[in-house]
C-alpha positions as CSV (number, residue, x, y, z in Angstrom):
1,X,1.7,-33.5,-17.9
2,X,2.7,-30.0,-17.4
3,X,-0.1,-28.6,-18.4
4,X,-2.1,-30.6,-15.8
5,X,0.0,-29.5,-13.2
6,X,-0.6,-25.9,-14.2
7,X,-4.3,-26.9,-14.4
8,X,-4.5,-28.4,-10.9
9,X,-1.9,-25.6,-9.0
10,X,-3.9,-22.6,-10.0
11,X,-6.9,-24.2,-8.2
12,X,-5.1,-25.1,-5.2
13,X,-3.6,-21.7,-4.9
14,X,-7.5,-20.1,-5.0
15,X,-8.2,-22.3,-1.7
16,X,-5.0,-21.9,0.0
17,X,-5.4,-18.1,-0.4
18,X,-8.8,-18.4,0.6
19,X,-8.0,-20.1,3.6
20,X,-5.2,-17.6,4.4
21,X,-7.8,-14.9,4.0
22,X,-10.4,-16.8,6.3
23,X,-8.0,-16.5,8.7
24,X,-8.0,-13.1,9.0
25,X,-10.9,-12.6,10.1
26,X,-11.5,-15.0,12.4
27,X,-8.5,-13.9,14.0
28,X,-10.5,-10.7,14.4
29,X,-13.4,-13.0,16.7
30,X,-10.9,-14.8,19.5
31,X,-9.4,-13.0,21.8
32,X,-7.2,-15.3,23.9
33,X,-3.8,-14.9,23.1
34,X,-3.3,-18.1,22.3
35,X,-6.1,-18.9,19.8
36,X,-5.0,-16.3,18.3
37,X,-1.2,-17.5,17.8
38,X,-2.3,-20.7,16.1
39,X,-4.6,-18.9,13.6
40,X,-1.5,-16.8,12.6
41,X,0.6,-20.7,12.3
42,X,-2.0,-21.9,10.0
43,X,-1.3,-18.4,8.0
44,X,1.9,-19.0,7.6
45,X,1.6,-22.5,6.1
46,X,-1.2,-21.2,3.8
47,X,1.6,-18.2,2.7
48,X,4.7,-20.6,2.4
49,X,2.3,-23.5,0.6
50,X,1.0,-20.8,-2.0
51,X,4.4,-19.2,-2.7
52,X,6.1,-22.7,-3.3
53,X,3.4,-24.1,-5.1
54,X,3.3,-20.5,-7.8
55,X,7.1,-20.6,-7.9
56,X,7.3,-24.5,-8.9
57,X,4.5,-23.6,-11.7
58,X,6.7,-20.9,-12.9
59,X,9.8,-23.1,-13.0
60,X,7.5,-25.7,-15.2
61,X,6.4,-23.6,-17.4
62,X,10.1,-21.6,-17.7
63,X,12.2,-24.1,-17.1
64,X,14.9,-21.3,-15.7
65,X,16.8,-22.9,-13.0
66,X,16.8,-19.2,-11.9
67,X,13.2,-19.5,-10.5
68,X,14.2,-22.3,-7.6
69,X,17.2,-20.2,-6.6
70,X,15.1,-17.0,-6.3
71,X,12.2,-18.8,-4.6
72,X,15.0,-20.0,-1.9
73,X,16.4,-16.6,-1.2
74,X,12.6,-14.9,-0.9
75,X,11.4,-18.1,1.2
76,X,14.4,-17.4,3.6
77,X,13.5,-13.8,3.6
78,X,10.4,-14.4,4.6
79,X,11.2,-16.5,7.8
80,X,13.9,-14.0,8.9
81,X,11.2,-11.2,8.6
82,X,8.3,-13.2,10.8
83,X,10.8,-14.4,12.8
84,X,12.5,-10.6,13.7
85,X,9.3,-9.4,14.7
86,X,8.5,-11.8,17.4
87,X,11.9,-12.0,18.6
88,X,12.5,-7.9,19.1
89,X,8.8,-7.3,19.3
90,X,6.8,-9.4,21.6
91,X,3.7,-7.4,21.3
92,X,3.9,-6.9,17.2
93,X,0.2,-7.2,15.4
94,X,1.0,-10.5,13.9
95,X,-1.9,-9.9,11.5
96,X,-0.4,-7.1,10.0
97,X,3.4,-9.2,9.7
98,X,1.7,-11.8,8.2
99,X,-0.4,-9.4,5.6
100,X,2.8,-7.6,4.5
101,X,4.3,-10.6,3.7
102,X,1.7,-12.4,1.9
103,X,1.7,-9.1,-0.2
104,X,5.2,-9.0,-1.0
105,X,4.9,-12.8,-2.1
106,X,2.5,-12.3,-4.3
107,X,4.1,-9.3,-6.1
108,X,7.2,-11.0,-6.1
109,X,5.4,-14.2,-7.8
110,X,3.7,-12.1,-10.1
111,X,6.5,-9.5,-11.3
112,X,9.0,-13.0,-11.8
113,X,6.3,-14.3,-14.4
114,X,6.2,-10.9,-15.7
115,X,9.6,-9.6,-16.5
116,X,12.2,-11.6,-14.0
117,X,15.3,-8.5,-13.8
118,X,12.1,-6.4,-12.2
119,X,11.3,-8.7,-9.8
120,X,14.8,-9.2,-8.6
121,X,15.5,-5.6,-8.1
122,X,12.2,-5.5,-6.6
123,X,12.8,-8.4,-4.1
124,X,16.3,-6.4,-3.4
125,X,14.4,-3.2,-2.6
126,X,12.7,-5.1,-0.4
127,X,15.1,-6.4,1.7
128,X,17.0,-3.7,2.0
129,X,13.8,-1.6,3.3
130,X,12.9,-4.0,5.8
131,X,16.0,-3.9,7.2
132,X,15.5,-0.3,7.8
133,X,12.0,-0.6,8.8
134,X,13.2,-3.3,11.5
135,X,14.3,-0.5,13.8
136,X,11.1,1.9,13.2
137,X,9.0,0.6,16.2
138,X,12.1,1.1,18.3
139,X,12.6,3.9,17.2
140,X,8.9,5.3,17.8
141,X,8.9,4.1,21.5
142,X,12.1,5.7,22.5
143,X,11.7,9.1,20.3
144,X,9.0,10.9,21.3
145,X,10.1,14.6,20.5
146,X,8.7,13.8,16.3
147,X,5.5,15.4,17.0
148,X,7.6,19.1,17.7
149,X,8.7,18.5,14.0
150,X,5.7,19.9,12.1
151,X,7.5,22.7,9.9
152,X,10.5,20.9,9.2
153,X,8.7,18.0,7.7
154,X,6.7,20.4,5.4
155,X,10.0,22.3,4.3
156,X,11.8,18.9,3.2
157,X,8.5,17.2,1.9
158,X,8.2,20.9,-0.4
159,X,11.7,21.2,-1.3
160,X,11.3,17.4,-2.1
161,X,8.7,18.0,-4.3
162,X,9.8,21.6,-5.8
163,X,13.3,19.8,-6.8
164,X,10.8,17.0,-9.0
165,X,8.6,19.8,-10.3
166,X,11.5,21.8,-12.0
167,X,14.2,18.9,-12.6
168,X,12.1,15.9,-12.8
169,X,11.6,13.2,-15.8
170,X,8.4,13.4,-17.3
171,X,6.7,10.1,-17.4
172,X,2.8,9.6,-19.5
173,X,2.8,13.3,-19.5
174,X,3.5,13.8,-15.6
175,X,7.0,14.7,-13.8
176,X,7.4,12.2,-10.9
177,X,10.8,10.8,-10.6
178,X,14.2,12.1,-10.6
179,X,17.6,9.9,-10.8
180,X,20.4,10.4,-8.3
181,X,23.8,8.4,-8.6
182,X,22.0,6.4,-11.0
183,X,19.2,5.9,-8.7
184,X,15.7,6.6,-10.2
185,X,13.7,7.7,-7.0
186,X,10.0,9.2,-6.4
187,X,9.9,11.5,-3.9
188,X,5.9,12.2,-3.4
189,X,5.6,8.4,-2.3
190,X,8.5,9.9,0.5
191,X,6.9,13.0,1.4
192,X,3.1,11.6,1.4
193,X,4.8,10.5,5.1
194,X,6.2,13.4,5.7
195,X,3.1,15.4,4.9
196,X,1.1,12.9,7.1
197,X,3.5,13.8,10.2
198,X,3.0,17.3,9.4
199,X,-0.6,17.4,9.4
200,X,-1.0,15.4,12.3
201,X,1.4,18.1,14.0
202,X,-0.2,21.0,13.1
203,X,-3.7,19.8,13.9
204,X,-2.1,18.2,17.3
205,X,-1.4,21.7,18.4
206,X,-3.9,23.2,18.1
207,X,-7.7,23.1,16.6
208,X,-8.2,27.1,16.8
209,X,-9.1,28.8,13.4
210,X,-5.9,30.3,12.7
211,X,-4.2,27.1,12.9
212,X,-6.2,25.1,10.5
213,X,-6.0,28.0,7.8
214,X,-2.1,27.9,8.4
215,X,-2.4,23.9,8.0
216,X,-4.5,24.1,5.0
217,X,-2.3,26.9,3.2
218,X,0.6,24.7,3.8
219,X,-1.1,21.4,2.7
220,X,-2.8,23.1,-0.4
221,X,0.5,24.0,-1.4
222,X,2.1,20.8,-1.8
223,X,-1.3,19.8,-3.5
224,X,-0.5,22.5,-6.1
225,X,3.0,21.8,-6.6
226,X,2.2,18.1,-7.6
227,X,-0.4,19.6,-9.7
228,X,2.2,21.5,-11.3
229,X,4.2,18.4,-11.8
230,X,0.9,16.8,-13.2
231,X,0.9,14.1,-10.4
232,X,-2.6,14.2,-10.1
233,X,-3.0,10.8,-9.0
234,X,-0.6,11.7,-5.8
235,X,-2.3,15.2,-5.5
236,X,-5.5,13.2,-4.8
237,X,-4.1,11.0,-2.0
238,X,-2.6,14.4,-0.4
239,X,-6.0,15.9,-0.6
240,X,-7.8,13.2,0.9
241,X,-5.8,12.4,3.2
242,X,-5.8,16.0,4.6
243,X,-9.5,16.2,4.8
244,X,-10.1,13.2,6.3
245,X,-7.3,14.0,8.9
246,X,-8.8,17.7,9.2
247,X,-12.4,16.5,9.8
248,X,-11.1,13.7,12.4
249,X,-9.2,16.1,14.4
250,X,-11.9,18.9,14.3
251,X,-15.0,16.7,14.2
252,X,-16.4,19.6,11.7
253,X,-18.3,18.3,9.0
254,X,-18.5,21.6,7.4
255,X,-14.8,21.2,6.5
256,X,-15.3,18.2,5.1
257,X,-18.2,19.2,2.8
258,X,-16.4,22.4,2.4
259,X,-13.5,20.2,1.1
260,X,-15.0,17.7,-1.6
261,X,-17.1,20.7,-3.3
262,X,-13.6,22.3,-3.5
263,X,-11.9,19.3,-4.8
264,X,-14.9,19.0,-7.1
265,X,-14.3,22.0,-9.0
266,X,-10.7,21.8,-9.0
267,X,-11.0,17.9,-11.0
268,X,-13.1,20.4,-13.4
269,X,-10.0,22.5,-14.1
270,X,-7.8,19.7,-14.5
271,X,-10.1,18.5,-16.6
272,X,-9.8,21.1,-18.6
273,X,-5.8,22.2,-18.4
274,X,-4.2,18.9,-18.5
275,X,-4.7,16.8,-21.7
276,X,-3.3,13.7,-19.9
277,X,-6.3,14.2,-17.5
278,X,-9.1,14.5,-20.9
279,X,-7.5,11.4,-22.5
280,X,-8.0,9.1,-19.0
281,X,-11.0,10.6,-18.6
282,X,-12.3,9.4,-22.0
283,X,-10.2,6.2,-21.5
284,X,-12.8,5.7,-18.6
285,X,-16.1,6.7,-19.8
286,X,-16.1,4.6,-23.4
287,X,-12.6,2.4,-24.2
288,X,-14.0,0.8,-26.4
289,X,-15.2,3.9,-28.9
290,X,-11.4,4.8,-28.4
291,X,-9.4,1.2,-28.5
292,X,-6.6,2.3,-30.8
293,X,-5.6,5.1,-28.7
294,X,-6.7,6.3,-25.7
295,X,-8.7,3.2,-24.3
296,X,-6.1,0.7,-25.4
297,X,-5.0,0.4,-21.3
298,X,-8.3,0.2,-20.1
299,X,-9.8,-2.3,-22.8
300,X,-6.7,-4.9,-22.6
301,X,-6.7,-4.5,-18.9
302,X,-10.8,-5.7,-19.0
303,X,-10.1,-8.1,-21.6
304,X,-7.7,-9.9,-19.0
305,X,-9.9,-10.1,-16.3
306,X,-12.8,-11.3,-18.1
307,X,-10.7,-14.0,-20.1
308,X,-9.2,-15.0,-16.5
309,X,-13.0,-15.6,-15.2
310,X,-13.2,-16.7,-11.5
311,X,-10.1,-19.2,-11.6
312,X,-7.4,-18.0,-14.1
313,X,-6.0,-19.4,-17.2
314,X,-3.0,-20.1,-15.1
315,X,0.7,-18.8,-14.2
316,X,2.4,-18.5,-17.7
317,X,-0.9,-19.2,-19.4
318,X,-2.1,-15.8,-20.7
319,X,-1.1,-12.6,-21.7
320,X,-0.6,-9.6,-19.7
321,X,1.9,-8.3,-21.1
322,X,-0.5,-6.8,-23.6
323,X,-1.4,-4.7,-21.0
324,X,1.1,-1.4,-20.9
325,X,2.7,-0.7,-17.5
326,X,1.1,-3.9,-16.3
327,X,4.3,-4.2,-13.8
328,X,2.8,-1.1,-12.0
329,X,0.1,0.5,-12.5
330,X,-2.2,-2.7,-14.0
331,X,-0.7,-5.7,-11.8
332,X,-4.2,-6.0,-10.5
333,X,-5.5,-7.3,-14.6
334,X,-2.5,-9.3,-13.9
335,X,-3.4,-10.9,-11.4
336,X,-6.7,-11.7,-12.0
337,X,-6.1,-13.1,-15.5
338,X,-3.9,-16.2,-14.6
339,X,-4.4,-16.6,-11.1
340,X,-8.2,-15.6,-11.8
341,X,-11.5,-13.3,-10.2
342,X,-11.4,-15.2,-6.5
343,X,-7.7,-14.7,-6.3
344,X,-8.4,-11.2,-6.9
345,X,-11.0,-10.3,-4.8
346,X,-9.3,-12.6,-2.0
347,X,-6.6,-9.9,-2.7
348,X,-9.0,-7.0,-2.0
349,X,-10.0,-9.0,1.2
350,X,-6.3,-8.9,2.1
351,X,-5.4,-4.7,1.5
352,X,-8.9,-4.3,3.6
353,X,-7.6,-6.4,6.5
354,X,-4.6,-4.3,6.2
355,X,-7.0,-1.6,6.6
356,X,-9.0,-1.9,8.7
357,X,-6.1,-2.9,11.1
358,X,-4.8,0.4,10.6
359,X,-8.0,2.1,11.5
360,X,-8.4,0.1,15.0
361,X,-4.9,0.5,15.6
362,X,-5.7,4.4,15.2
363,X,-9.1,4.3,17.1
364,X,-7.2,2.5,20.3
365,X,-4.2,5.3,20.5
366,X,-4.5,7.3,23.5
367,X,-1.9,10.1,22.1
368,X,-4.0,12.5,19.9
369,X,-0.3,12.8,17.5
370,X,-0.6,9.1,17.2
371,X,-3.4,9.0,16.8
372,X,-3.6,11.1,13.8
373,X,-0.4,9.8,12.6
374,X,-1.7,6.4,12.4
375,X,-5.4,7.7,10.8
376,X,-3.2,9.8,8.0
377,X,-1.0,6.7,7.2
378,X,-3.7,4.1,7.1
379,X,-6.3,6.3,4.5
380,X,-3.0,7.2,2.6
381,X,-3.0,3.2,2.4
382,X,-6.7,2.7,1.9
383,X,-7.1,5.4,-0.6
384,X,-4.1,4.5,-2.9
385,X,-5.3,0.7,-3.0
386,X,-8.9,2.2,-3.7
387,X,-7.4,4.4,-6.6
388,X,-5.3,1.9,-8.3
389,X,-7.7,-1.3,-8.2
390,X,-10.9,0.8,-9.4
391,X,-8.8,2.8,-12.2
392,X,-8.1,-1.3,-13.3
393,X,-11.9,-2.2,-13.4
394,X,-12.9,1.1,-15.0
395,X,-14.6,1.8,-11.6
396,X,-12.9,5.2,-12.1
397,X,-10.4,6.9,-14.3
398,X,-7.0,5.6,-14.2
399,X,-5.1,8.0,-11.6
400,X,-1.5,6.1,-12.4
401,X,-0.6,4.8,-8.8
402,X,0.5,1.8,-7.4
403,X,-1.1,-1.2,-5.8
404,X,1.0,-1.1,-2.2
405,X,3.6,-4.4,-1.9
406,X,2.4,-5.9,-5.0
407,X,3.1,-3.4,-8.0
408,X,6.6,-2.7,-8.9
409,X,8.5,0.2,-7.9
410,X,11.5,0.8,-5.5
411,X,9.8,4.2,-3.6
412,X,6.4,2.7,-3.6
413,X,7.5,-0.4,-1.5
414,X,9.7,1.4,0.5
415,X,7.4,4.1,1.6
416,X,4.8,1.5,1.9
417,X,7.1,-0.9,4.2
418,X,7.7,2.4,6.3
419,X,4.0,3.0,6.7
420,X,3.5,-0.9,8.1
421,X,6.5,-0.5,10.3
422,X,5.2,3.0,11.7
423,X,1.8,1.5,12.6
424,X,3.7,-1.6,14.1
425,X,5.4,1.2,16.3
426,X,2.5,2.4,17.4
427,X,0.3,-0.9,18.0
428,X,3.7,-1.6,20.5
429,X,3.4,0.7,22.0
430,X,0.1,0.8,22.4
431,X,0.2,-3.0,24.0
432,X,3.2,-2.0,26.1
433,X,1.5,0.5,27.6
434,X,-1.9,-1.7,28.5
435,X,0.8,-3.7,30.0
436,X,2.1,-1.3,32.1
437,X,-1.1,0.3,33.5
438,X,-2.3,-3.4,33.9
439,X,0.6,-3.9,36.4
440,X,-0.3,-0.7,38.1
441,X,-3.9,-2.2,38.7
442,X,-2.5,-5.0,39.9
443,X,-0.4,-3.6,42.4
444,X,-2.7,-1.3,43.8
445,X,-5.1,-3.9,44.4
446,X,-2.5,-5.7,46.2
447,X,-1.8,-2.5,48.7
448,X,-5.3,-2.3,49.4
């Protein structure tokens, strides 16, 4: 009996997370306000149906009375988030609410199947973060001297990363975490905001000559210092983001060429200084030839997803744990071995709402800061995802980052909790201020 209830649950999950994902786009279509706020209803009964229906799977196939009293305290987690939002923020992006949370819900579900102490801390992090996220928007609407900033967010996102390069615990042959008062804590997922703000500062400014080369100097040097750590994976995201930022606020192209054939040659020295760098880089181009050693990651991760096919063997029913580091950086093979390939790229479909959302959001800011701000923070987003899923399907070589609200780690979620609540700021006060100048029509049409 329990094993057709396993059978028959991980087939109704695949539609009700299909549904949930239908939903966002057609959201996208209807413009009427109140269209719209149904939609995001529906979305929340798909959410709550799937979380229930993977947790009661889990507690069948555990049998840890543990499960129902965790799935309680996340359920009424999840309420008191949706519910914050529309009561302090009337004009909150619902879509993006609703996308966070159905994130968090499926790491959490996933992490409690894979080691349950992780997911607990992880579902404390959590809370605790979006408690301090809460008050972001606020924040951003009333505080508006953060763009005058620039040079102190580069001096504590350098001394952040400065403090990691010389007293730092190396981890797979890279230094990227460093434990206060018994707290393990990565800064670069900290100062990838910080470095955002300081960009989008610079660049704000000013688009004269001198300024960029100042800008770049500064932003090449936090590159090299996580170099120097052998945080290559976060040294790419800083890179991109910068020239993607840099071309944006310029509208040169020759700095972006200029900046991929740059980045080019410098993966060709890393290629040949690191020897972490030559064994992922192998890992990538034949696993197989190298199973034993180097491709064992890579080859169990593709053995998951192939033996998961488009509909899972089902919570509890495989083995990723074979898979090393499949908390963090592999969840994805995770994911798509028991909950299987449509659940997966439903996923994908999900991080690319996410977005995309960030992108309009930016496009629709009239503040050039903001603007910037929110462009930085959302390819930060859209690169990491990019990075972490391909490195999983040998699309690329693994870079050793984590998939945003789903992988486990304390700084990644926070950071990535901050980055949805600073676009949320932003998307207020974007609405509040269509509002506003809305009235202002109004009224003048009245005096005349």
């Amino acid at each position: 009996m329990s094993s057709i209830f396993c059978e028959v649950s991980k087939y109704l999950m695949v539609i009700l997370f299909a549904c949930y994902v239908l939903e966002c786009f057609l959201v996208l279509k209807k413009k009427d306000a109140r269209h719209q706020a149904v939609i995001f209803r529906r979305q929340h009964i798909w959410m709550f149906l799937l979380h229930f229906n993977g947790y009661m799977v889990l507690l069948d196939q555990t049998r840890n009375p543990r499960m129902l009293l965790f799935y309680g305290a996340q359920a009424v987690f999840f309420v008191i988030v949706l519910g914050s939002y529309k009561l302090l923020y009337e004009n909150a992006a619902q879509l993006l609410v609703n996308n966070m949370c159905m994130l968090l819900a499926i790491g959490f579900l996933v992490l409690s199947r894979l080691s349950y102490e992780k997911a607990v801390r992880q579902f404390s992090i959590a809370a605790v973060s979006m408690i301090l996220a809460l008050g972001i928007p606020f924040c951003i609407k009333k505080i508006r001297f953060i763009r005058k900033l620039s040079w102190l967010y580069a001096v504590l996102g350098l001394a952040a990363l400065a403090v990691v390069a010389i007293l730092g615990a190396t981890s797979y042959g890279a230094k990227l975490s460093m434990t206060v008062a018994g707290v393990t804590v990565q800064p670069s997922e900290f100062v990838k905001i910080l470095f955002v703000f300081f960009v989008a500062g610079m660049l704000h400014e000013s688009g004269e000559w001198k300024q960029i080369v100042l800008t770049t100097a500064v932003a090449a040097i936090h590159v090299m210092v996580l170099v120097a750590s052998k945080d290559l994976g976060s040294a790419l995201i800083f890179f991109v983001v910068y020239l993607v930022m840099l071309y944006v606020a310029t509208g040169n192209p020759l700095y972006f060429i200029g900046g991929l054939l740059c980045g080019a040659a410098a993966s060709l020295v890393a290629y040949r200084l690191f020897a972490h760098v030559r064994v992922r880089v192998v890992a990538w181009q034949d696993p197989l030839s190298v199973i034993d050693k180097e491709g064992y990651q890579v080859c169990q991760s593709l053995f998951a997803i192939g033996t998961g096919g488009w509909f899972g063997s089902g919570i509890n029913q495989g083995m990723p744990n074979k898979i090393p580091v499949v908390e963090q950086d592999f969840v994805f093979a995770a994911i798509a071995e028991e909950l299987g390939g449509i659940f997966a790229l439903c996923l994908i479909l999900v991080c690319m709402s996410c977005f995309l959302m960030f992108l309009n959001i930016a496009m629709q800011l009239r503040d050039h800061f903001y603007k910037l701000v929110a462009l930085g923070l959302g390819t930060t987003y859209g690169f990491q995802t990019f990075l972490t899923i391909g490195g999983v399907i040998k699309l690329i070589p693994s870079t050793g980052v984590t998939l945003p609200l789903v992988s486990y780690g304390g700084s990644s979620l926070l950071s990535t909790i901050v980055i949805f609540a600073v676009i949320q700021g932003f998307y207020i006060l974007k609405e509040s201020e269509g509002k506003q100048d809305g009235k202002k029509r109004k009224a003048g049409k009245l005096c005349q």
